[in-house]
C-alpha positions as CSV (number, residue, x, y, z in Angstrom):
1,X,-69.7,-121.9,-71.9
2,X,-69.3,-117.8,-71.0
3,X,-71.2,-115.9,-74.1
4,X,-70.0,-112.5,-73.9
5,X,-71.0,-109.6,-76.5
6,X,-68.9,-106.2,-76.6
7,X,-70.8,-103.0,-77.9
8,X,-68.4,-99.9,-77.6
9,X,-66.6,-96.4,-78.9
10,X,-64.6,-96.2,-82.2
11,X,-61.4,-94.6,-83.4
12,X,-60.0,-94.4,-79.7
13,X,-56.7,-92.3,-78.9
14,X,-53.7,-94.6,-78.1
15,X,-54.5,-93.6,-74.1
16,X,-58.0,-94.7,-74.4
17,X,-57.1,-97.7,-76.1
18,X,-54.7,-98.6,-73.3
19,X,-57.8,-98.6,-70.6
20,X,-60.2,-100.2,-72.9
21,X,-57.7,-102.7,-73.1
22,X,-56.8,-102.8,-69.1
23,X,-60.8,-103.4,-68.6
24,X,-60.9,-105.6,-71.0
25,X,-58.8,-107.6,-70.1
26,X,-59.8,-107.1,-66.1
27,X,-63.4,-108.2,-67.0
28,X,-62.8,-111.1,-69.0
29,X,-60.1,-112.5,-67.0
30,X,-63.1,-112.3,-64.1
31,X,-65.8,-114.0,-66.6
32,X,-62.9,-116.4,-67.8
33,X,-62.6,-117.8,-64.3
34,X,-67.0,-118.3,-64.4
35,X,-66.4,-121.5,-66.4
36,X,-64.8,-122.6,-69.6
37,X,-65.1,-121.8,-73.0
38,X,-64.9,-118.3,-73.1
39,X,-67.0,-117.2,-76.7
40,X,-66.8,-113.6,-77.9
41,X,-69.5,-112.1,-79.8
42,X,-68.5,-109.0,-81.8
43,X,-68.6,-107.0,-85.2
44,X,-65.3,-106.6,-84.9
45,X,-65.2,-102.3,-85.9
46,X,-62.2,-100.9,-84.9
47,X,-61.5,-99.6,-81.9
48,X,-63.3,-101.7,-78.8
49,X,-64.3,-104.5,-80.9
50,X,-61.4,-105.1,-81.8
51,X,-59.7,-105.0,-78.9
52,X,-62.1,-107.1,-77.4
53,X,-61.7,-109.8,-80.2
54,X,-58.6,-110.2,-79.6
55,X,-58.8,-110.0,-75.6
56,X,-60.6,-113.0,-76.3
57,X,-58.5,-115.0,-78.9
58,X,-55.4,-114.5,-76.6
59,X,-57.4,-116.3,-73.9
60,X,-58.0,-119.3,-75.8
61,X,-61.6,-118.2,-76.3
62,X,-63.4,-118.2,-79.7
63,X,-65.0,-115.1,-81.8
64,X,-68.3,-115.3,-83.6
65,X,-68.3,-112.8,-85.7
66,X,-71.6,-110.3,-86.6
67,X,-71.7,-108.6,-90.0
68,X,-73.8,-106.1,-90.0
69,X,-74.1,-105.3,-93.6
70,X,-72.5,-106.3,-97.4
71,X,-70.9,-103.1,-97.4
72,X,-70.3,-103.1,-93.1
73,X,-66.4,-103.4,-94.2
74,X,-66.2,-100.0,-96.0
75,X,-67.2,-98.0,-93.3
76,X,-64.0,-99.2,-91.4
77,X,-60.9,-97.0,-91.6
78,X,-58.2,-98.2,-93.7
79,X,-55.6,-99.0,-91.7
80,X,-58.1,-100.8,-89.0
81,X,-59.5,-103.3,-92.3
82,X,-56.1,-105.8,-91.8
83,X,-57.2,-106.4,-88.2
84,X,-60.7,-107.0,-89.5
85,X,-59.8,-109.1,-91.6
86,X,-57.3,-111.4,-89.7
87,X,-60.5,-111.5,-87.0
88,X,-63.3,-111.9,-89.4
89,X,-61.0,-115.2,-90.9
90,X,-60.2,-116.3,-87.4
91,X,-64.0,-116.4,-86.5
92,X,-66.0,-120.3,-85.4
93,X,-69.0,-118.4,-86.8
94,X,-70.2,-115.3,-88.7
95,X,-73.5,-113.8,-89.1
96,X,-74.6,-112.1,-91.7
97,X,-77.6,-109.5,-91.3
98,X,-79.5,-108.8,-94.3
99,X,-78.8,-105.3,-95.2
100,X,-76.8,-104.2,-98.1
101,X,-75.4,-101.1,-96.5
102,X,-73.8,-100.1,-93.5
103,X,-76.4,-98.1,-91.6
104,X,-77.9,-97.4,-88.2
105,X,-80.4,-100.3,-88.5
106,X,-78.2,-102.3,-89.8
107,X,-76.3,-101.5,-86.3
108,X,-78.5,-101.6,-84.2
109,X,-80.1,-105.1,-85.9
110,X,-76.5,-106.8,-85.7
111,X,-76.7,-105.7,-82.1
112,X,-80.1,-107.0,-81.1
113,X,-78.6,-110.2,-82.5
114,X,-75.4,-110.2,-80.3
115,X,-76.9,-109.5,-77.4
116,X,-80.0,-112.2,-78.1
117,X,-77.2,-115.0,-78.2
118,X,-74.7,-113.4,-75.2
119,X,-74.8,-114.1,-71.4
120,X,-72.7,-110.6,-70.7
121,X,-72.6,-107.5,-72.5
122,X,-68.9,-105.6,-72.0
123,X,-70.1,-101.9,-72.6
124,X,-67.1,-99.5,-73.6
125,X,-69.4,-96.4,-73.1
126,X,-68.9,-92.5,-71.7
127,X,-72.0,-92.5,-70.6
128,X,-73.8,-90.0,-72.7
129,X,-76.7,-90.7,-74.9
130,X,-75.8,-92.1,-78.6
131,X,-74.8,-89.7,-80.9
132,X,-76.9,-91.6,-83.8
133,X,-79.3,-94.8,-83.6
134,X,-77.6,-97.8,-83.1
135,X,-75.2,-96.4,-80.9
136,X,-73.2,-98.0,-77.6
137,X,-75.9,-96.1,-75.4
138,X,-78.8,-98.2,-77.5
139,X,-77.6,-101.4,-77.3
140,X,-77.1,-100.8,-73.4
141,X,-80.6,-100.1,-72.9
142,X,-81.8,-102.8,-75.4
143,X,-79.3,-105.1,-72.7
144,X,-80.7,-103.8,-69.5
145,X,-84.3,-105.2,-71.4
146,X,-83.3,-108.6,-72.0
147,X,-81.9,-111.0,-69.9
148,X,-78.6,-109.9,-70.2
149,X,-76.1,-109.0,-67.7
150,X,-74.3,-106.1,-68.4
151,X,-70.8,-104.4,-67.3
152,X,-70.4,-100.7,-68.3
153,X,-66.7,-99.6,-68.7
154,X,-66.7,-95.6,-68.3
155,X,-64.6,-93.8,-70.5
156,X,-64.1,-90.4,-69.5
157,X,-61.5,-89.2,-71.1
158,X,-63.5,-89.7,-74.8
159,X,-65.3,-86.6,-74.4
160,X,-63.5,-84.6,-71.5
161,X,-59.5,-85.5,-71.9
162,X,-59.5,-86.8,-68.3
163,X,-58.6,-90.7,-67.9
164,X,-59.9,-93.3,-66.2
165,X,-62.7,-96.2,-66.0
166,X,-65.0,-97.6,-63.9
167,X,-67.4,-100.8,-64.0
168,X,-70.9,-101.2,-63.1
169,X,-72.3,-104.0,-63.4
170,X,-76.2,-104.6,-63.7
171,X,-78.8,-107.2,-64.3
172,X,-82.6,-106.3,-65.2
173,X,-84.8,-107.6,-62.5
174,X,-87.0,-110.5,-63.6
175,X,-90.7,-110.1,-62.9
């Protein structure tokens, strides 16, 4: 079985959302082909949750679902809640993390607990610091720490207009 956890940016341009997609895709066709019984872990937000979710479903691969909050749903734009919701119902299992409402350590929490049952992290990621706790840069480092392996996709054109993605891939040494 291939346990892989997405962490990644929200409310993507339709350009953006067209790489995401083209890395997903790429990286879980290559993680696919590892073995069978390809599992997604997500909390399905819009954007490259979302995507990846459905990367996954379309491969014949399951979604287990991480709620991060009661109140995680409101915090998703309106016209992204149908694709939550069609996810969320189409999830083998769903978590639930004990917070009432939708906040950073709620996030980050629902993170810790993706990446604690995931063999591979795909991080959708420009690189830059998080702009609040719980952010994609956070659960990258919180990956590197575990025994994770992670593969950053580069999104460049998020911040700068400029296209374009590239994948590192990294495993924290063991000592």
């Amino acid at each position: 079985m291939t346990r892989v956890a997405v962490s990644g940016h929200r409310q993507l341009t339709a350009e953006v959302a067209a790489l995401v997609s083209a890395g997903v895709d790429a990286e879980l066709d290559r993680l696919a082909a590892t073995g069978p019984d390809l599992v997604g872990l997500s909390c399905l937000a819009d954007g490259a949750d979302q995507i990846f979710a459905l990367a996954v479903l379309n491969r014949g691969g399951s979604i287990e679902a991480i709620v991060p909050a009661e109140l995680y749903r409101d915090g998703i734009p309106d016209e992204d809640k149908p694709a939550y919701d069609t996810l969320l119902g189409r999830s083998s299992e769903v978590y639930r993390c004990d917070h009432r409402e939708s906040t950073s350590e709620a996030h980050m929490d629902a993170s810790r607990l993706m990446i604690d049952k995931a063999d591979h992290l795909i991080a959708v990621w420009d690189g830059k610091p998080a702009r609040g706790y719980g952010g994609t840069a956070d659960v990258v480092e919180y990956a590197r720490a575990s025994r994770c392996i992670w593969t950053h996709t580069l999104l460049t054109s998020r911040r700068t207009g400029r296209s374009g993605w590239s994948t590192n891939r990294g495993l924290r040494p063991t000592s």
